[in-house]
KEMAR-49854 format. One record per residue (C-alpha): x, z, y. Coordinates in steps of 0.05 Angstrom, whole numbers, padded with zeros to 5 digits, always signed. Last residue first. Example, Ala and Ser with C-alpha at 12.3 -4.5 7.8 and 13.67 -1.06 7.14 Angstrom:
+00273+00143-00021/+00246+00156-00090/
END
This chain:
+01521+02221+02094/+01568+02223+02157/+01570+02252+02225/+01633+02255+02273/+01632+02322+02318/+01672+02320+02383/+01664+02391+02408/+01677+02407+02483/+01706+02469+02518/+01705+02497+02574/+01684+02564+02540/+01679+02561+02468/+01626+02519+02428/+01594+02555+02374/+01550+02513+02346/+01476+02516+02304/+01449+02446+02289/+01378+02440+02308/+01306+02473+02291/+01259+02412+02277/+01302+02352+02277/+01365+02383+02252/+01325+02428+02198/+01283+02360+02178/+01362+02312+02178/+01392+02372+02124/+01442+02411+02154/+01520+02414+02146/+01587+02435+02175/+01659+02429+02190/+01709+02447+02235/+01786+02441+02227/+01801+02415+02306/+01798+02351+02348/+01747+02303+02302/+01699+02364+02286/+01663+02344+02220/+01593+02344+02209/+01550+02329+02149/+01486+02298+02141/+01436+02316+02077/+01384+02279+02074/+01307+02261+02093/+01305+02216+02121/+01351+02151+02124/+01403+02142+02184/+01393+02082+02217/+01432+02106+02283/+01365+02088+02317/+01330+02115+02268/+01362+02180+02276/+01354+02175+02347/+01285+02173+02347/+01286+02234+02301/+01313+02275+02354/+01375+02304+02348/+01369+02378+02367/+01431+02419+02386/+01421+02493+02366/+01467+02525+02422/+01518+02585+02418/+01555+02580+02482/+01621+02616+02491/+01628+02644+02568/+01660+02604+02629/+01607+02552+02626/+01622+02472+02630/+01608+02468+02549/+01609+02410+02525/+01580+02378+02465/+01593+02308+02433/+01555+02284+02366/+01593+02217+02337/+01566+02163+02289/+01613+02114+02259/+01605+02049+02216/+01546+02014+02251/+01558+02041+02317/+01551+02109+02357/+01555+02152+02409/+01511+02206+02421/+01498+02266+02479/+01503+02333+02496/+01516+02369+02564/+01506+02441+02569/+01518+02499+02629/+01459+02493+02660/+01421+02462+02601/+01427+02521+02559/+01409+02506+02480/+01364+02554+02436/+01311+02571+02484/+01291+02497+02502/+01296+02476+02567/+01332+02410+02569/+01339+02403+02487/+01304+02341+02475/+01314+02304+02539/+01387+02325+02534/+01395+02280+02471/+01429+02223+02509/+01441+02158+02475/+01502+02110+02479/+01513+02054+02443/+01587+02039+02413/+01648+02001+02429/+01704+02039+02459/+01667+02109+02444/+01650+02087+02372/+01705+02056+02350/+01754+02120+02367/+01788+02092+02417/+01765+02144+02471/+01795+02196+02418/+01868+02186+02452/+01843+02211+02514/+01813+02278+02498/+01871+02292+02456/+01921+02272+02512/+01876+02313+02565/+01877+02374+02524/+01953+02368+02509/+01966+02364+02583/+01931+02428+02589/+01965+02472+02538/+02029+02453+02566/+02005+02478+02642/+01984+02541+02606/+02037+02553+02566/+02088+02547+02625/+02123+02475+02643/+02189+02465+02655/+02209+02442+02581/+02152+02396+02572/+02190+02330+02581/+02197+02273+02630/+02275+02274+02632/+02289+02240+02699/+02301+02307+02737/+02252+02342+02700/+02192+02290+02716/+02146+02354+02672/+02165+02409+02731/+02166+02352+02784/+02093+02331+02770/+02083+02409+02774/+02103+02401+02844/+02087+02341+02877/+02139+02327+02932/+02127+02297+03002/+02150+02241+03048/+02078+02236+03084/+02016+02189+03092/+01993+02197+03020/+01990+02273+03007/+01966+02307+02948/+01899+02330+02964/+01865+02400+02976/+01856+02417+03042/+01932+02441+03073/+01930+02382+03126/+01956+02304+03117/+02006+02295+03175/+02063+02336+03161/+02064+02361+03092/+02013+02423+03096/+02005+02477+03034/+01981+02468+02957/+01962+02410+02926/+01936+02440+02860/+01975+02413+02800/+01935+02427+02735/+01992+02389+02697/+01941+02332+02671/+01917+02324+02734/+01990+02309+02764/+01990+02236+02767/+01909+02211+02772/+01863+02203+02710/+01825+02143+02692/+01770+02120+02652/+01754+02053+02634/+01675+02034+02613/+01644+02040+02548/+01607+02093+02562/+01595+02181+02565/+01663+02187+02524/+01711+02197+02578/+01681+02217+02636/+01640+02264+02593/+01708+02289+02565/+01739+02304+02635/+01673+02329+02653/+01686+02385+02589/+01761+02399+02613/+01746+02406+02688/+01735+02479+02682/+01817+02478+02659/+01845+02459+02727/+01829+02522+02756/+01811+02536+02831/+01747+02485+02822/+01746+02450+02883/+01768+02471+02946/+01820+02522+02917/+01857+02461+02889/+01860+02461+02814/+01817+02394+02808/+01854+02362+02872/+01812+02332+02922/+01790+02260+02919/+01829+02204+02957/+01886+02200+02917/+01845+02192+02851/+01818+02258+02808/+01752+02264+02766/+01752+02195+02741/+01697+02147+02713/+01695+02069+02721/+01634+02031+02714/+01618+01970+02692/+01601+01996+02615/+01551+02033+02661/+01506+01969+02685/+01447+01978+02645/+01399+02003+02703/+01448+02049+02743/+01407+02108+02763/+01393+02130+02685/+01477+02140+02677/+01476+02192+02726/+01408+02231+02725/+01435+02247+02651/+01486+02286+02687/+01434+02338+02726/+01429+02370+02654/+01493+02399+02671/+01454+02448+02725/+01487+02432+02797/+01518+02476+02840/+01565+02514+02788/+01624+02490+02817/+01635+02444+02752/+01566+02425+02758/+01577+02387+02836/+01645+02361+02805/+01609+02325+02755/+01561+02308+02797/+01592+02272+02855/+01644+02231+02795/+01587+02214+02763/+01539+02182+02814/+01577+02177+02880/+01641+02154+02852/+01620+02112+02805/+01678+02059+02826/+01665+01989+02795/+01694+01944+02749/+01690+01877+02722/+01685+01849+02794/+01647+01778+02792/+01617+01784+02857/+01547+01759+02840/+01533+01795+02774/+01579+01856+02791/+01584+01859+02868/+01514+01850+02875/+01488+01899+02816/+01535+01951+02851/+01506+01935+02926/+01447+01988+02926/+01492+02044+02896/+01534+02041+02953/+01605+02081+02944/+01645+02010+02919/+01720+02010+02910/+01723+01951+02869/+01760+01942+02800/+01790+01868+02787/+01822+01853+02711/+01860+01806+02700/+01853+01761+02627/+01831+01699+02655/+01892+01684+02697/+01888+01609+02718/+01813+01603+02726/+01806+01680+02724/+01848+01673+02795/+01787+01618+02826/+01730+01654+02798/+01756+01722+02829/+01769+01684+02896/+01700+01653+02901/+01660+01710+02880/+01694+01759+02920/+01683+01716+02973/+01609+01705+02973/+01606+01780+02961/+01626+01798+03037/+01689+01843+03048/+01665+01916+03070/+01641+01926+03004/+01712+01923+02972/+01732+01979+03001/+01805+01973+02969/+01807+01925+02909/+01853+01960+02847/+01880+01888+02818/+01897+01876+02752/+01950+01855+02703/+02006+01837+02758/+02050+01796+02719/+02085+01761+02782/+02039+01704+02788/+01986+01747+02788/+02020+01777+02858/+02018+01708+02882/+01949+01693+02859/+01923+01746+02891/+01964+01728+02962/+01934+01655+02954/+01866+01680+02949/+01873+01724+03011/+01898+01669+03055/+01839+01615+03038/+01794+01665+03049/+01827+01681+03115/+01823+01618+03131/+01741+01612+03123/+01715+01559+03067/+01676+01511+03113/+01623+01525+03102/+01628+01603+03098/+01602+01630+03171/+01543+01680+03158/+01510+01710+03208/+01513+01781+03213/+01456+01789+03266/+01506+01764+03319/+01554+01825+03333/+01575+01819+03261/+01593+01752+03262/+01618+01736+03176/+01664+01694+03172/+01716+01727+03134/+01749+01764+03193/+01803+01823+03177/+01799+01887+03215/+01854+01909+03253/+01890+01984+03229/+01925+02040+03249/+01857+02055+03292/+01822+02070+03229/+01773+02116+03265/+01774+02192+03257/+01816+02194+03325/+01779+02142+03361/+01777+02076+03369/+01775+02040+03450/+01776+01973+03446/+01708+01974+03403/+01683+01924+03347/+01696+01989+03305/+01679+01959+03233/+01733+02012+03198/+01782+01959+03208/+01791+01964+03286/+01766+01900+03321/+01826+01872+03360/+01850+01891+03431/+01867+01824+03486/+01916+01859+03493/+01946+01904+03448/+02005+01943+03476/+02036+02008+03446/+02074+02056+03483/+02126+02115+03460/+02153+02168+03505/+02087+02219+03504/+02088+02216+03423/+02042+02260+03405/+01996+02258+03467/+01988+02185+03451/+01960+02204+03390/+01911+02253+03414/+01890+02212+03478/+01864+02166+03426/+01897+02085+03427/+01861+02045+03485/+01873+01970+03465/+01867+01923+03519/+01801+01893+03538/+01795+01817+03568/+01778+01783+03499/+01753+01838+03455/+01779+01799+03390/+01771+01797+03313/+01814+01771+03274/+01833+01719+03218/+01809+01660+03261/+01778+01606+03241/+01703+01633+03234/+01698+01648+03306/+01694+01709+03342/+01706+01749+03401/+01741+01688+03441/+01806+01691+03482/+01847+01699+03418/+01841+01630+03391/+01879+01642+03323/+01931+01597+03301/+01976+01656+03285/+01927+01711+03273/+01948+01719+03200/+02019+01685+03188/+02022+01613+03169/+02048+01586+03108/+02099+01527+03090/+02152+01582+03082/+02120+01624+03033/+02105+01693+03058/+02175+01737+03055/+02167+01766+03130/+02101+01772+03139/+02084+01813+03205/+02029+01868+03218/+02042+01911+03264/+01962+01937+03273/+01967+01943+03195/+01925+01907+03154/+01838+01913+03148/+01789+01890+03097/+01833+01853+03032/+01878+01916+03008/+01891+01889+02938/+01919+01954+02906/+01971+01951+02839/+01944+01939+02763/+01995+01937+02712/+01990+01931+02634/+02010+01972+02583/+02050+01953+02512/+02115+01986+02531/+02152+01912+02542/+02098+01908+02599/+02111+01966+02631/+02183+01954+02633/+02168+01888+02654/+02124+01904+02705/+02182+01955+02735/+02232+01893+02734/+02197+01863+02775/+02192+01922+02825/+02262+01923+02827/+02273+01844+02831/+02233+01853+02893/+02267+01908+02920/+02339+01879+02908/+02362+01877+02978/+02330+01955+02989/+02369+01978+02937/+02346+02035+02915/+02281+02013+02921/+02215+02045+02931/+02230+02053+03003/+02228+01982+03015/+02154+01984+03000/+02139+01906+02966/+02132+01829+03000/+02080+01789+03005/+02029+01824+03034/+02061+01848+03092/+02048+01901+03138/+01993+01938+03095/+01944+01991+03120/+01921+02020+03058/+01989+02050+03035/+01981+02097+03089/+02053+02110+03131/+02115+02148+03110/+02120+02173+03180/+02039+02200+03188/+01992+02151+03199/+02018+02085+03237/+02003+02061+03294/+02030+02111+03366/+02078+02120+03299/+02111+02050+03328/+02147+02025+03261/+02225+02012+03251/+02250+01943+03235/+02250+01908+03175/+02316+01854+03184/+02353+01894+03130/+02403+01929+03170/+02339+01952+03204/+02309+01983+03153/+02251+02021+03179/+02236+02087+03189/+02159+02097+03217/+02126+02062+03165/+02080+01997+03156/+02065+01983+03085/+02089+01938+03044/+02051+01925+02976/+02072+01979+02922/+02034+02033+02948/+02000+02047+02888/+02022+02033+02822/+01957+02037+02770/+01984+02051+02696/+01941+02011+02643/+01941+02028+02571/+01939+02108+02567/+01930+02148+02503/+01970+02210+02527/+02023+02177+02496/+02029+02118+02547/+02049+02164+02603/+02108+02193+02557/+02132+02117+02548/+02129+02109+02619/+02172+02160+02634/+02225+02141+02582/+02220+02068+02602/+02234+02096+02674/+02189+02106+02730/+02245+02131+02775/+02267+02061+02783/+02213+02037+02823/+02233+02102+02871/+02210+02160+02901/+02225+02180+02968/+02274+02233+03003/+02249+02288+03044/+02311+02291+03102/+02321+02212+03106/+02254+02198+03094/+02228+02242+03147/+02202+02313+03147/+02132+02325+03172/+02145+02392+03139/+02212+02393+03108/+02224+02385+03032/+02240+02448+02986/+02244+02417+02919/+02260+02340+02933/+02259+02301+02860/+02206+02249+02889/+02196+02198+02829/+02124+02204+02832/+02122+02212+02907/+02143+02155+02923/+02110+02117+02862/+02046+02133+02874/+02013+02147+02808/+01940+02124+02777/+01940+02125+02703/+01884+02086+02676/+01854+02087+02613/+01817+02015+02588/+01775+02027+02523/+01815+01978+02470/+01788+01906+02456/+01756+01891+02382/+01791+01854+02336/
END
């Protein structure tokens, strides 16, 4: 039995289950309310998994420092001089073993809460992949709930030199930490002392980071001297290697299905390769996706690093959005899978995450539909997972200022905010379509059909070819606005089509006889064509297809899905 196509569904759970209609700018948890595990219900989940998803991605489930703490709980308040906005990034984690307080409603329990969400998801047939945040923590950072034999990062470190392969840190031995005059000037009656300062995890081997640093955060040390030529420290194994495997294997432990691996690149391959090898030993069956925007290093963290999945953020996910503007001709796609030399079933396609701007968002597109045809090329173009983010499949636009993340596009992940149309479908727990307007139900059924075809034997399993090369230029088909391409295997053959224009397209799509062969389709005969999403159906002998084309009308932003048979 053949494996399904992975789909993800990428949701932050405190804003996912954030009912708060009206909530305050730069509002705190006690005025704006946070979602909670419990909010992601078995009724909510089992809506997510009809859309055709198998894997849900939670992020922000690993503690992450905040502003409000929990005192009565022994977790203290945060210094905002450090952390991004009062609800904190997710990416700049205060202790790895243990989960985001404000995620449970009972803040005891939150362990057994989040627990119990992995069941849930389990006992709904999906799997679970959460962030593995291995570069940089939190400038606070402090492990609470680590196991009792361990020691805490930095604590056996030897802070009065800049490097050495023992020590989780970095140092600037005889610097203190200079925060930006910006912060500071934010909160003129806090302080925050660092001394001697530690590298800042966006590589700033500096004491004094700047605003568009990652000054919330320390960078971790694998061994590798970056003020020395990058020389390379691995024999012995490193400590934080050591440190970072265990915390995998912990969370694996737990039934996490796969792990979401924040800038990867920034971690050397060498590890990747030892820690992957050493979970698969004892958890064969996770999966580990890396956040990698380098072209140049994809083969490397693949073969060598062992990831099964990559990013393509700068390839597909660039252009897609570049022809959905109109600044890029579709033909511009095939340019996409050509760059990666046999390495696409590695890659993982989306056209929303947390970091991306939203579809609907004036600063992309302005309407959530024009994504419908790259949400099918995303789809369909390989074997590889595809994923959409919370609130895509609603057209929800990320309207206004929250606090510390600005009106420009994306849904907040520093802040105690609300998501909209997420809220209109959440319906106070019911997770149905009675909120939404025609429009919004009309897109959410788009993305579930486009979804739930990605099984379809072909897509999951099948060869790719791309006919553009044969119809780029041609009179009959417009390769602006035009993307067509095959998918097929023994059993099932499939012609897809979209259409990224605004006005019905009336192409003659040309399968070139090479392609016939390939498909092993004997010449000449009669082929048929049936549309696998709506009552369409046509014919057209293989010398007519070949030498004049199949004659469409594909309406605008739309895509056909056209299964062949003889």
């Amino acid at each position: 039995m053949t494996k399904d196509k992975i789909i993800i569904y990428q949701l932050l759970p405190r804003l996912f289950g954030n009912k708060t209609k009206d909530p305050a700018f730069n509002g705190s948890r006690t005025e704006n309310g946070s979602g909670k595990f419990n909010d992601i219900s078995d009724i909510a989940i089992k809506e997510i998994k009809k859309l055709g998803v198998n894997h849900i991605w939670y992020t922000g489930i690993i503690e992450h420092a905040t502003v409000e703490g929990y005192p009565e709980h022994d977790i203290p308040n945060g210094n905002p001089l450090v952390i991004k906005g009062k609800a904190g990034s997710p990416y700049a984690i205060k202790d790895y073993y243990d989960v985001n307080p404000d995620l449970a409603e009972n803040v005891a329990n939150r362990m057994e809460e989040f627990q119990d969400l992995i069941d849930r998801t389990h006992e709904n047939g999906m799997k679970v992949v959460i962030d593995f945040v291995p570069n940089h923590l939190a400038r606070e950072y402090k492990s609470d709930k680590m196991p009792e034999d361990n020691k805490d990062f930095g604590e056996n470190d030897d802070v009065n030199i800049a490097f050495s392969p023992n020590n989780n840190y970095y140092y600037l031995p005889n610097q203190e930490l200079k925060l930006p005059q910006e912060i500071l000037s934010r909160y003129p009656d806090q302080c925050y002392t660092e001394n001697p300062a530690k590298a800042t995890g966006n590589d700033q081997f500096s004491a004094y980071p700047n605003n568009s640093d990652w000054y919330e955060t320390v960078k971790l040390n694998y061994g590798v001297d970056y003020l020395n030529d990058n020389a390379s420290h691995f024999d012995p194994i490193p400590d934080t290697w050591i440190k970072m495997k265990d915390i995998l294997l912990y969370w694996a432990e737990k039934g996490v299905d796969g792990f979401r691996c924040d800038m990867a690149e920034m971690v050397p391959v060498d590890f990747w390769h030892w820690a992957i090898s050493a979970v698969k030993d004892r958890f064969p069956n996770v999966i580990f996706i890396a956040e990698v925007y380098n072209p140049d290093l994809y083969e490397t963290y693949i073969l060598q690093g062992k990831f099964d999945y990559l990013y393509d953020k700068v390839g597909l996910y660039d252009t897609l959005k570049a022809v959905i503007r109109n600044e890029q001709p579709a033909q511009n796609i095939s340019s996409c899978w050509k760059s990666l030399n046999g390495l696409d079933q590695h890659m993982l396609r989306f056209l929303e995450n947390h970091d991306e701007q939203r579809i609907a968002s004036r600063f992309f597109a302005g309407e959530a539909v024009k994504a419908i045809p790259a949400m099918c090329v995303s789809t369909y173009m390989h074997q590889g997972p595809a994923m959409i983010y919370f609130g895509q499949e609603l057209g929800e636009p990320a309207e206004g200022k929250s606090g510390f993340s600005g009106d420009d596009g994306r849904t907040t992940i520093f802040d105690y905010w609300h998501v909209p149309l997420h809220q209109k479908w959440m319906n106070s727990g019911a997770f149905n379509m009675e909120l939404l307007s025609p429009d919004q139900k009309d897109l959410r059924k788009a993305y579930a059909d486009i979804i739930k075809l990605a099984q379809e034997p072909a897509i999951k399993n099948g060869a790719f070819y791309d006919i553009m090369w044969q119809n780029t230029n041609s009179w009959h088909f417009n390769s602006d606005k035009l993307y067509a391409f095959l998918r097929y295997t023994k059993n099932q053959k499939l012609l897809i089509i979209c259409n990224f224009d605004s006005q019905t397209q009336f192409p003659h799509v040309v399968i070139p006889s090479h392609a016939l062969e390939l498909m092993d389709i004997p010449r000449p005969i009669k082929l048929f064509f049936n549309n696998l999403v709506y009552n369409y159906s046509t014919n057209i002998g293989t010398e007519e297809l070949i030498d004049q084309g199949l004659k469409l009308e594909i309406m605008a932003y739309d895509s056909m899905i056209l299964e062949l048979n003889y």
